[in-house]
C-alpha positions as CSV (number, residue, x, y, z in Angstrom):
1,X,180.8,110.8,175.6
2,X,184.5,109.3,175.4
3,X,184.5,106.3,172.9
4,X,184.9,103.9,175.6
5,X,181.8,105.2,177.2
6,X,180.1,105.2,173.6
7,X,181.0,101.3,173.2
8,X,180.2,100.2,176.3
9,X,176.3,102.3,175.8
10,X,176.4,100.8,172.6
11,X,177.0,97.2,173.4
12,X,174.3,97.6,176.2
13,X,171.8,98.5,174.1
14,X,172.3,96.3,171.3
15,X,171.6,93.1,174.4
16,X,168.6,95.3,175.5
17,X,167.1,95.1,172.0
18,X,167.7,91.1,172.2
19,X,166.2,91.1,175.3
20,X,163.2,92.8,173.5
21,X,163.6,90.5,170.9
22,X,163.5,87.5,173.1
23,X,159.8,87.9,173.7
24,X,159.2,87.6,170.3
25,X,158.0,83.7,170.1
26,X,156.2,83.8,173.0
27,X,153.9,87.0,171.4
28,X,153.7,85.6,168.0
29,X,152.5,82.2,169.0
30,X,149.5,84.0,171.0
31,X,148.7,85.8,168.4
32,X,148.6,82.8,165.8
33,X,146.1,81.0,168.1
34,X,144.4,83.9,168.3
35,X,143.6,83.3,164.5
36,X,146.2,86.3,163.2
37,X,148.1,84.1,160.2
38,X,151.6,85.1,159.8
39,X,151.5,87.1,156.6
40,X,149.3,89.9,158.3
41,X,151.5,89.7,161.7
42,X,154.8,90.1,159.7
43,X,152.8,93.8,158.1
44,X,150.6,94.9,161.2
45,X,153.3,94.5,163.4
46,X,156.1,96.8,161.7
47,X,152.7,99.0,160.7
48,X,151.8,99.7,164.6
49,X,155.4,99.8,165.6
50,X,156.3,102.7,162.9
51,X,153.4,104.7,163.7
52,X,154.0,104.6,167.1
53,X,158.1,105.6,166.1
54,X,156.3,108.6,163.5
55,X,154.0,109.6,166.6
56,X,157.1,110.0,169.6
57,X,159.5,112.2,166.9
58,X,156.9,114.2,166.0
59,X,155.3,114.9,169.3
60,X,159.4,115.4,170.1
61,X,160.1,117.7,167.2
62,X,157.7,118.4,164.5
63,X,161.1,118.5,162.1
64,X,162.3,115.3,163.9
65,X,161.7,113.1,160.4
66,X,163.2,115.8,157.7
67,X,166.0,113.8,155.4
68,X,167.4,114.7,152.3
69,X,166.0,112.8,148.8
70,X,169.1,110.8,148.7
71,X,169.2,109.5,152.3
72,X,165.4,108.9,152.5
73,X,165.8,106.5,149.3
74,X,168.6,104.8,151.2
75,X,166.7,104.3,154.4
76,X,163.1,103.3,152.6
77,X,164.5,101.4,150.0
78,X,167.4,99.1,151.0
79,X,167.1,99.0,154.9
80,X,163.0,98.4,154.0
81,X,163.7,95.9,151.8
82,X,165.9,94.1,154.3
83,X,163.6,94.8,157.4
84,X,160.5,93.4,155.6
85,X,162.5,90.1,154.3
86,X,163.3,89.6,157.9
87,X,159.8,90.4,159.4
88,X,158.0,87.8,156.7
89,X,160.6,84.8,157.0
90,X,160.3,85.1,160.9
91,X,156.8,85.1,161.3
92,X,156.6,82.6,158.6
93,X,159.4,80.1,159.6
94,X,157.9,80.1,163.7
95,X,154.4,79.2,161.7
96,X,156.0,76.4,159.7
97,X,158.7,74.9,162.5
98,X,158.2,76.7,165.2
99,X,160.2,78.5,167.5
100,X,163.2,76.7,168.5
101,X,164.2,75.9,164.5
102,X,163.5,79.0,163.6
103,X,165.5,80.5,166.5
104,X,168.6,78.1,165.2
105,X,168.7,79.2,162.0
106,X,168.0,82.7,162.4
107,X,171.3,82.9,164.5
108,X,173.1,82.1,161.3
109,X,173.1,85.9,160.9
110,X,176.3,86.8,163.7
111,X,178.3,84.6,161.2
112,X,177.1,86.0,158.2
113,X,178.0,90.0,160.0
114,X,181.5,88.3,160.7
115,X,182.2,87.1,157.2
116,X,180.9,90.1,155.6
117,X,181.5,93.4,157.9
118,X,185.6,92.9,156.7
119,X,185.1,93.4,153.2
120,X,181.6,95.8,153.4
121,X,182.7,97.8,155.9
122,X,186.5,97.7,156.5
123,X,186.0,96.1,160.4
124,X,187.5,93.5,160.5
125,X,187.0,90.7,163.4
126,X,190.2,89.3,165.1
127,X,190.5,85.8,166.4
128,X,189.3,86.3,170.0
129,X,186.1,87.4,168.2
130,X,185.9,84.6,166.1
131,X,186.6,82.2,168.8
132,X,183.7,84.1,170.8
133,X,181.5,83.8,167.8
134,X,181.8,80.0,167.5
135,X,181.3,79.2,171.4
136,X,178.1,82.1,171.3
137,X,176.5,79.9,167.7
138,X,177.0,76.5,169.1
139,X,175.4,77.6,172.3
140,X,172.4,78.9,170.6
141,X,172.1,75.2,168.7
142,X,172.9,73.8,171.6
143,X,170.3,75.2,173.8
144,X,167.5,74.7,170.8
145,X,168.8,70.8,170.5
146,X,168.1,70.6,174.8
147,X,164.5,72.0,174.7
148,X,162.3,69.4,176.7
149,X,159.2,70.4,175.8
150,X,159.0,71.4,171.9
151,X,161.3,69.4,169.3
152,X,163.0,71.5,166.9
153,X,161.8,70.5,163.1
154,X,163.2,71.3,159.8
155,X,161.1,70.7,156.9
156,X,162.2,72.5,153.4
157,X,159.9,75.3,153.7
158,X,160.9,75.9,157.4
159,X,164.7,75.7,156.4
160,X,164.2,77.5,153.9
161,X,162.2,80.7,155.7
162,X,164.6,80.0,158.7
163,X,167.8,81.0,156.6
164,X,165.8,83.6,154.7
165,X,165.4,85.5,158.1
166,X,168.5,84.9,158.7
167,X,170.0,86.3,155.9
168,X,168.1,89.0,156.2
169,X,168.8,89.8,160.1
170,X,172.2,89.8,159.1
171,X,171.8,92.2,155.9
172,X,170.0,94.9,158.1
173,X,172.3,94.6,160.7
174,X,174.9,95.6,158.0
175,X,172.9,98.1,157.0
176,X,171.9,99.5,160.2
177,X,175.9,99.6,160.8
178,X,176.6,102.0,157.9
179,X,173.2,104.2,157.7
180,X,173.2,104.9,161.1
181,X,176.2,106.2,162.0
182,X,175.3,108.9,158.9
183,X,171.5,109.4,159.5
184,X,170.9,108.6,163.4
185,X,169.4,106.2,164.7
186,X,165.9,108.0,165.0
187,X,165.8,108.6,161.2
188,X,167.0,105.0,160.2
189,X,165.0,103.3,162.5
190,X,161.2,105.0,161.3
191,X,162.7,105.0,157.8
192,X,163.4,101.9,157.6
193,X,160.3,100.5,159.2
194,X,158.1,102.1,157.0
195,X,159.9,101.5,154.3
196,X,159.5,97.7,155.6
197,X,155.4,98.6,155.4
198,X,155.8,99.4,151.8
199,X,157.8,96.3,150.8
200,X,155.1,94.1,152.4
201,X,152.2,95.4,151.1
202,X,153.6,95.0,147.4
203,X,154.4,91.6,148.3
204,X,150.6,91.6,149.0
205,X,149.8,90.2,145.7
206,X,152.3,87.5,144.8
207,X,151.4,86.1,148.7
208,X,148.0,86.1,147.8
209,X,147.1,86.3,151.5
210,X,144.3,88.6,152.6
211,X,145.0,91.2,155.5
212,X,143.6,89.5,158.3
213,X,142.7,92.5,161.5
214,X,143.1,91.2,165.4
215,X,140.0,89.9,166.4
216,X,139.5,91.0,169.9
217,X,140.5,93.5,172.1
218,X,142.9,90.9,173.8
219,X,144.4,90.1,170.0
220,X,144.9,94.0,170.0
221,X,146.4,94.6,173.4
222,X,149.0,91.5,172.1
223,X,149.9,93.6,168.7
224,X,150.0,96.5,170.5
225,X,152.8,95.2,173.1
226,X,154.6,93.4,170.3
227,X,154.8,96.0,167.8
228,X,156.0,98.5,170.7
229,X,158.4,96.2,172.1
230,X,160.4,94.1,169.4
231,X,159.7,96.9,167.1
232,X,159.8,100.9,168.3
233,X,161.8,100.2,171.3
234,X,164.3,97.4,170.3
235,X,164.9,98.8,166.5
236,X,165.8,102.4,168.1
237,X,167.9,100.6,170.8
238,X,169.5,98.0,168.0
239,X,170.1,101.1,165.1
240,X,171.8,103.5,168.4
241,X,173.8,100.6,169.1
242,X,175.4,99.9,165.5
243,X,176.0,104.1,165.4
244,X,178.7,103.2,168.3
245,X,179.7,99.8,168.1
246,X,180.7,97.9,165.4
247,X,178.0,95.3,163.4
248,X,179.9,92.0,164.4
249,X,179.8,92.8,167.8
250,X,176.4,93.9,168.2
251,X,175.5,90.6,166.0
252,X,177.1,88.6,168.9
253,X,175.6,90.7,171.8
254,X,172.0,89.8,170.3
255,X,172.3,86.0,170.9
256,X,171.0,86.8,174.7
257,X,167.9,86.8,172.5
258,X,167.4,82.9,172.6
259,X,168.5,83.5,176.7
260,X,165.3,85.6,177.4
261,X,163.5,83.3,175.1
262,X,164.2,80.1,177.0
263,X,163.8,81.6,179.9
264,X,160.2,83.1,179.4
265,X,159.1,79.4,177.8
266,X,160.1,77.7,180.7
267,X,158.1,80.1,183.2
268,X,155.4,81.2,181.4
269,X,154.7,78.0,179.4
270,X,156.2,75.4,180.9
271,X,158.8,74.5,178.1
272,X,161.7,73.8,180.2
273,X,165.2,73.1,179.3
274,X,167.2,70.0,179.6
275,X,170.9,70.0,180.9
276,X,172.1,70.7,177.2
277,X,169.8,73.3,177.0
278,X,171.3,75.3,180.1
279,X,174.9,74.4,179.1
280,X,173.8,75.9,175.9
281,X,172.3,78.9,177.4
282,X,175.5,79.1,179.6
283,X,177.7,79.2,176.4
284,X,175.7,82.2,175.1
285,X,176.2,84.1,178.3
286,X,179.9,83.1,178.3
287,X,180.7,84.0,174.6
288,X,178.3,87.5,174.6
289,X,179.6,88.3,177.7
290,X,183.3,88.2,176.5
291,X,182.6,90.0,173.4
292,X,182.0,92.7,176.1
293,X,185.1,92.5,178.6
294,X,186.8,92.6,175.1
295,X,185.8,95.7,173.8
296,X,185.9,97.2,177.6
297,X,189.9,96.2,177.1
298,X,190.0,97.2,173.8
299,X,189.0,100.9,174.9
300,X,190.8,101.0,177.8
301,X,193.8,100.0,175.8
302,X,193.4,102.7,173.1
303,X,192.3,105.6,176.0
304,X,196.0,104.5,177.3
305,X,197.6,104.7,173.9
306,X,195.8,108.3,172.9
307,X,196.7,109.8,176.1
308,X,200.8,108.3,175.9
309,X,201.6,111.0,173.1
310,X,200.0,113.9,175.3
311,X,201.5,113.0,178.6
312,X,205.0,112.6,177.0
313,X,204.6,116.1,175.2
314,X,202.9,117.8,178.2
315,X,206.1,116.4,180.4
316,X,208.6,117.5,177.3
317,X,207.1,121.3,177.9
């Protein structure tokens, strides 16, 4: 596909997987009253979701998963260690303050992407990015500030898991941004996931919390939903999407996340939003959205630039 084609699939994908993402609180709350703590949700659910990721590539291609020595330490090591960070702060920040302060700190991650993608990865955002970035984060606090239903609490444990996963969110999107353009998404994705399984389960120890299984079929049916939702499907979406686009962008497209979040606690449990809340939400959708007409410009504007040279030499002969 032509590169504007490439960023436009890639910027679509990347607020798919935040859609995905968005139903996150709403599964991991279930799943805590159904008497799962969050230590064993943050290692069954990246568990389920890469064995479902190992079972699809190899019922696709039985040499789907091979990777070199170097690349497999890469993927396991680093973008595990990142993806595992993430997975136990998040469960373990919505357990500790819930969803809405965990939500506001985790978004600390598109700023973190901004500051860092410049000097880790030579992209460097300009200042209608920037400006986009601040009206997409104070949204997001905005929106968690108007929740009528559930107040958003920061004690120092919650602050301090919040920022954890959010410092971590941003280090794997960082990561994803320069393994996957080199490995594939595919590769990075399962790699990366079970490599996320590994760090966990040596982190088993120091937790000191016993692997608690679902105890029902319903507690299943929920793990099995989650893992393949905010897990197989949005990972492979969110790695696809940092292979075309670049990581600050795809950090910005994911705030829809806390969109699809609102929206689902107002309808399905009756946490609505007050009128900051929906301004909020609105700010989101205005400051993602741009980040999108921008890079549609962007490509249009270099598509007209690459083909200058060849018109004007085509015309010359």
């Amino acid at each position: 596909p032509s590169a504007p084609v490439r960023r436009f699939r890639g910027y679509t994908e990347a607020v798919l997987a935040a859609s995905l993402w968005g139903t996150s609180g709403i599964f991991a709350v279930r799943l805590f009253q159904l008497g799962l703590p969050p230590e064993s949700l943050a290692l069954l659910r990246p568990m389920v979701g890469g064995a479902l990721l190992v079972a699809v590539v190899l019922a696709r291609n039985v040499r789907g998963l091979a990777i070199e020595r170097a690349g497999l330490a890469l993927l396991v090591l680093v973008g595990g260690t990142a993806v595992g960070t993430f997975q136990l702060a998040y469960q373990r920040s919505t357990d500790a303050v819930g969803v809405p302060s965990t939500v506001a700190l985790l978004y600390l991650a598109p700023a973190i992407v901004a500051a860092a993608s410049g000097p880790l990865l030579g992209e460097w955002p300009d200042r209608t990015r920037i400006a986009l970035l601040v009206v997409t984060l104070s949204g997001v606090w905005l929106s968690v500030a108007g929740a009528d239903e559930t107040v958003a609490t920061f004690g120092s444990a919650g602050v301090g898991w919040g920022v954890l996963a959010g410092v971590s969110y941003g280090a794997y999107t960082l990561f994803g941004r320069f393994a996957a353009p080199r490995y594939g998404a595919t590769l990075t994705t399962v790699y990366s996931t079970l490599g996320s399984c590994l760090f966990l389960m040596a982190l088993a120890p120091v937790i000191r919390s016993p692997l608690v299984l679902p105890s029902s079929p319903v507690a299943w049916a929920l793990l099995f939903a989650f893992s393949l939702l905010t897990v197989a499907a949005a990972h492979l979406l969110f790695f696809h999407a940092l292979s075309q686009i670049d990581a600050s962008r795809a950090s910005i497209a994911t705030a829809v996340e806390p969109v699809v979040a609102a929206t689902l606690a107002t309808v399905l449990l009756g946490q609505g939003l007050s009128p900051l809340g929906w301004t909020g939400l609105a700010m989101v959708v205005v400051g993602v959205a741009g980040v999108g007409i921008t890079a549609a410009r962007e490509s249009s504007g270099k598509a007209r630039t690459d083909a200058g040279p060849a018109s004007e030499s085509a015309g010359r002969e």
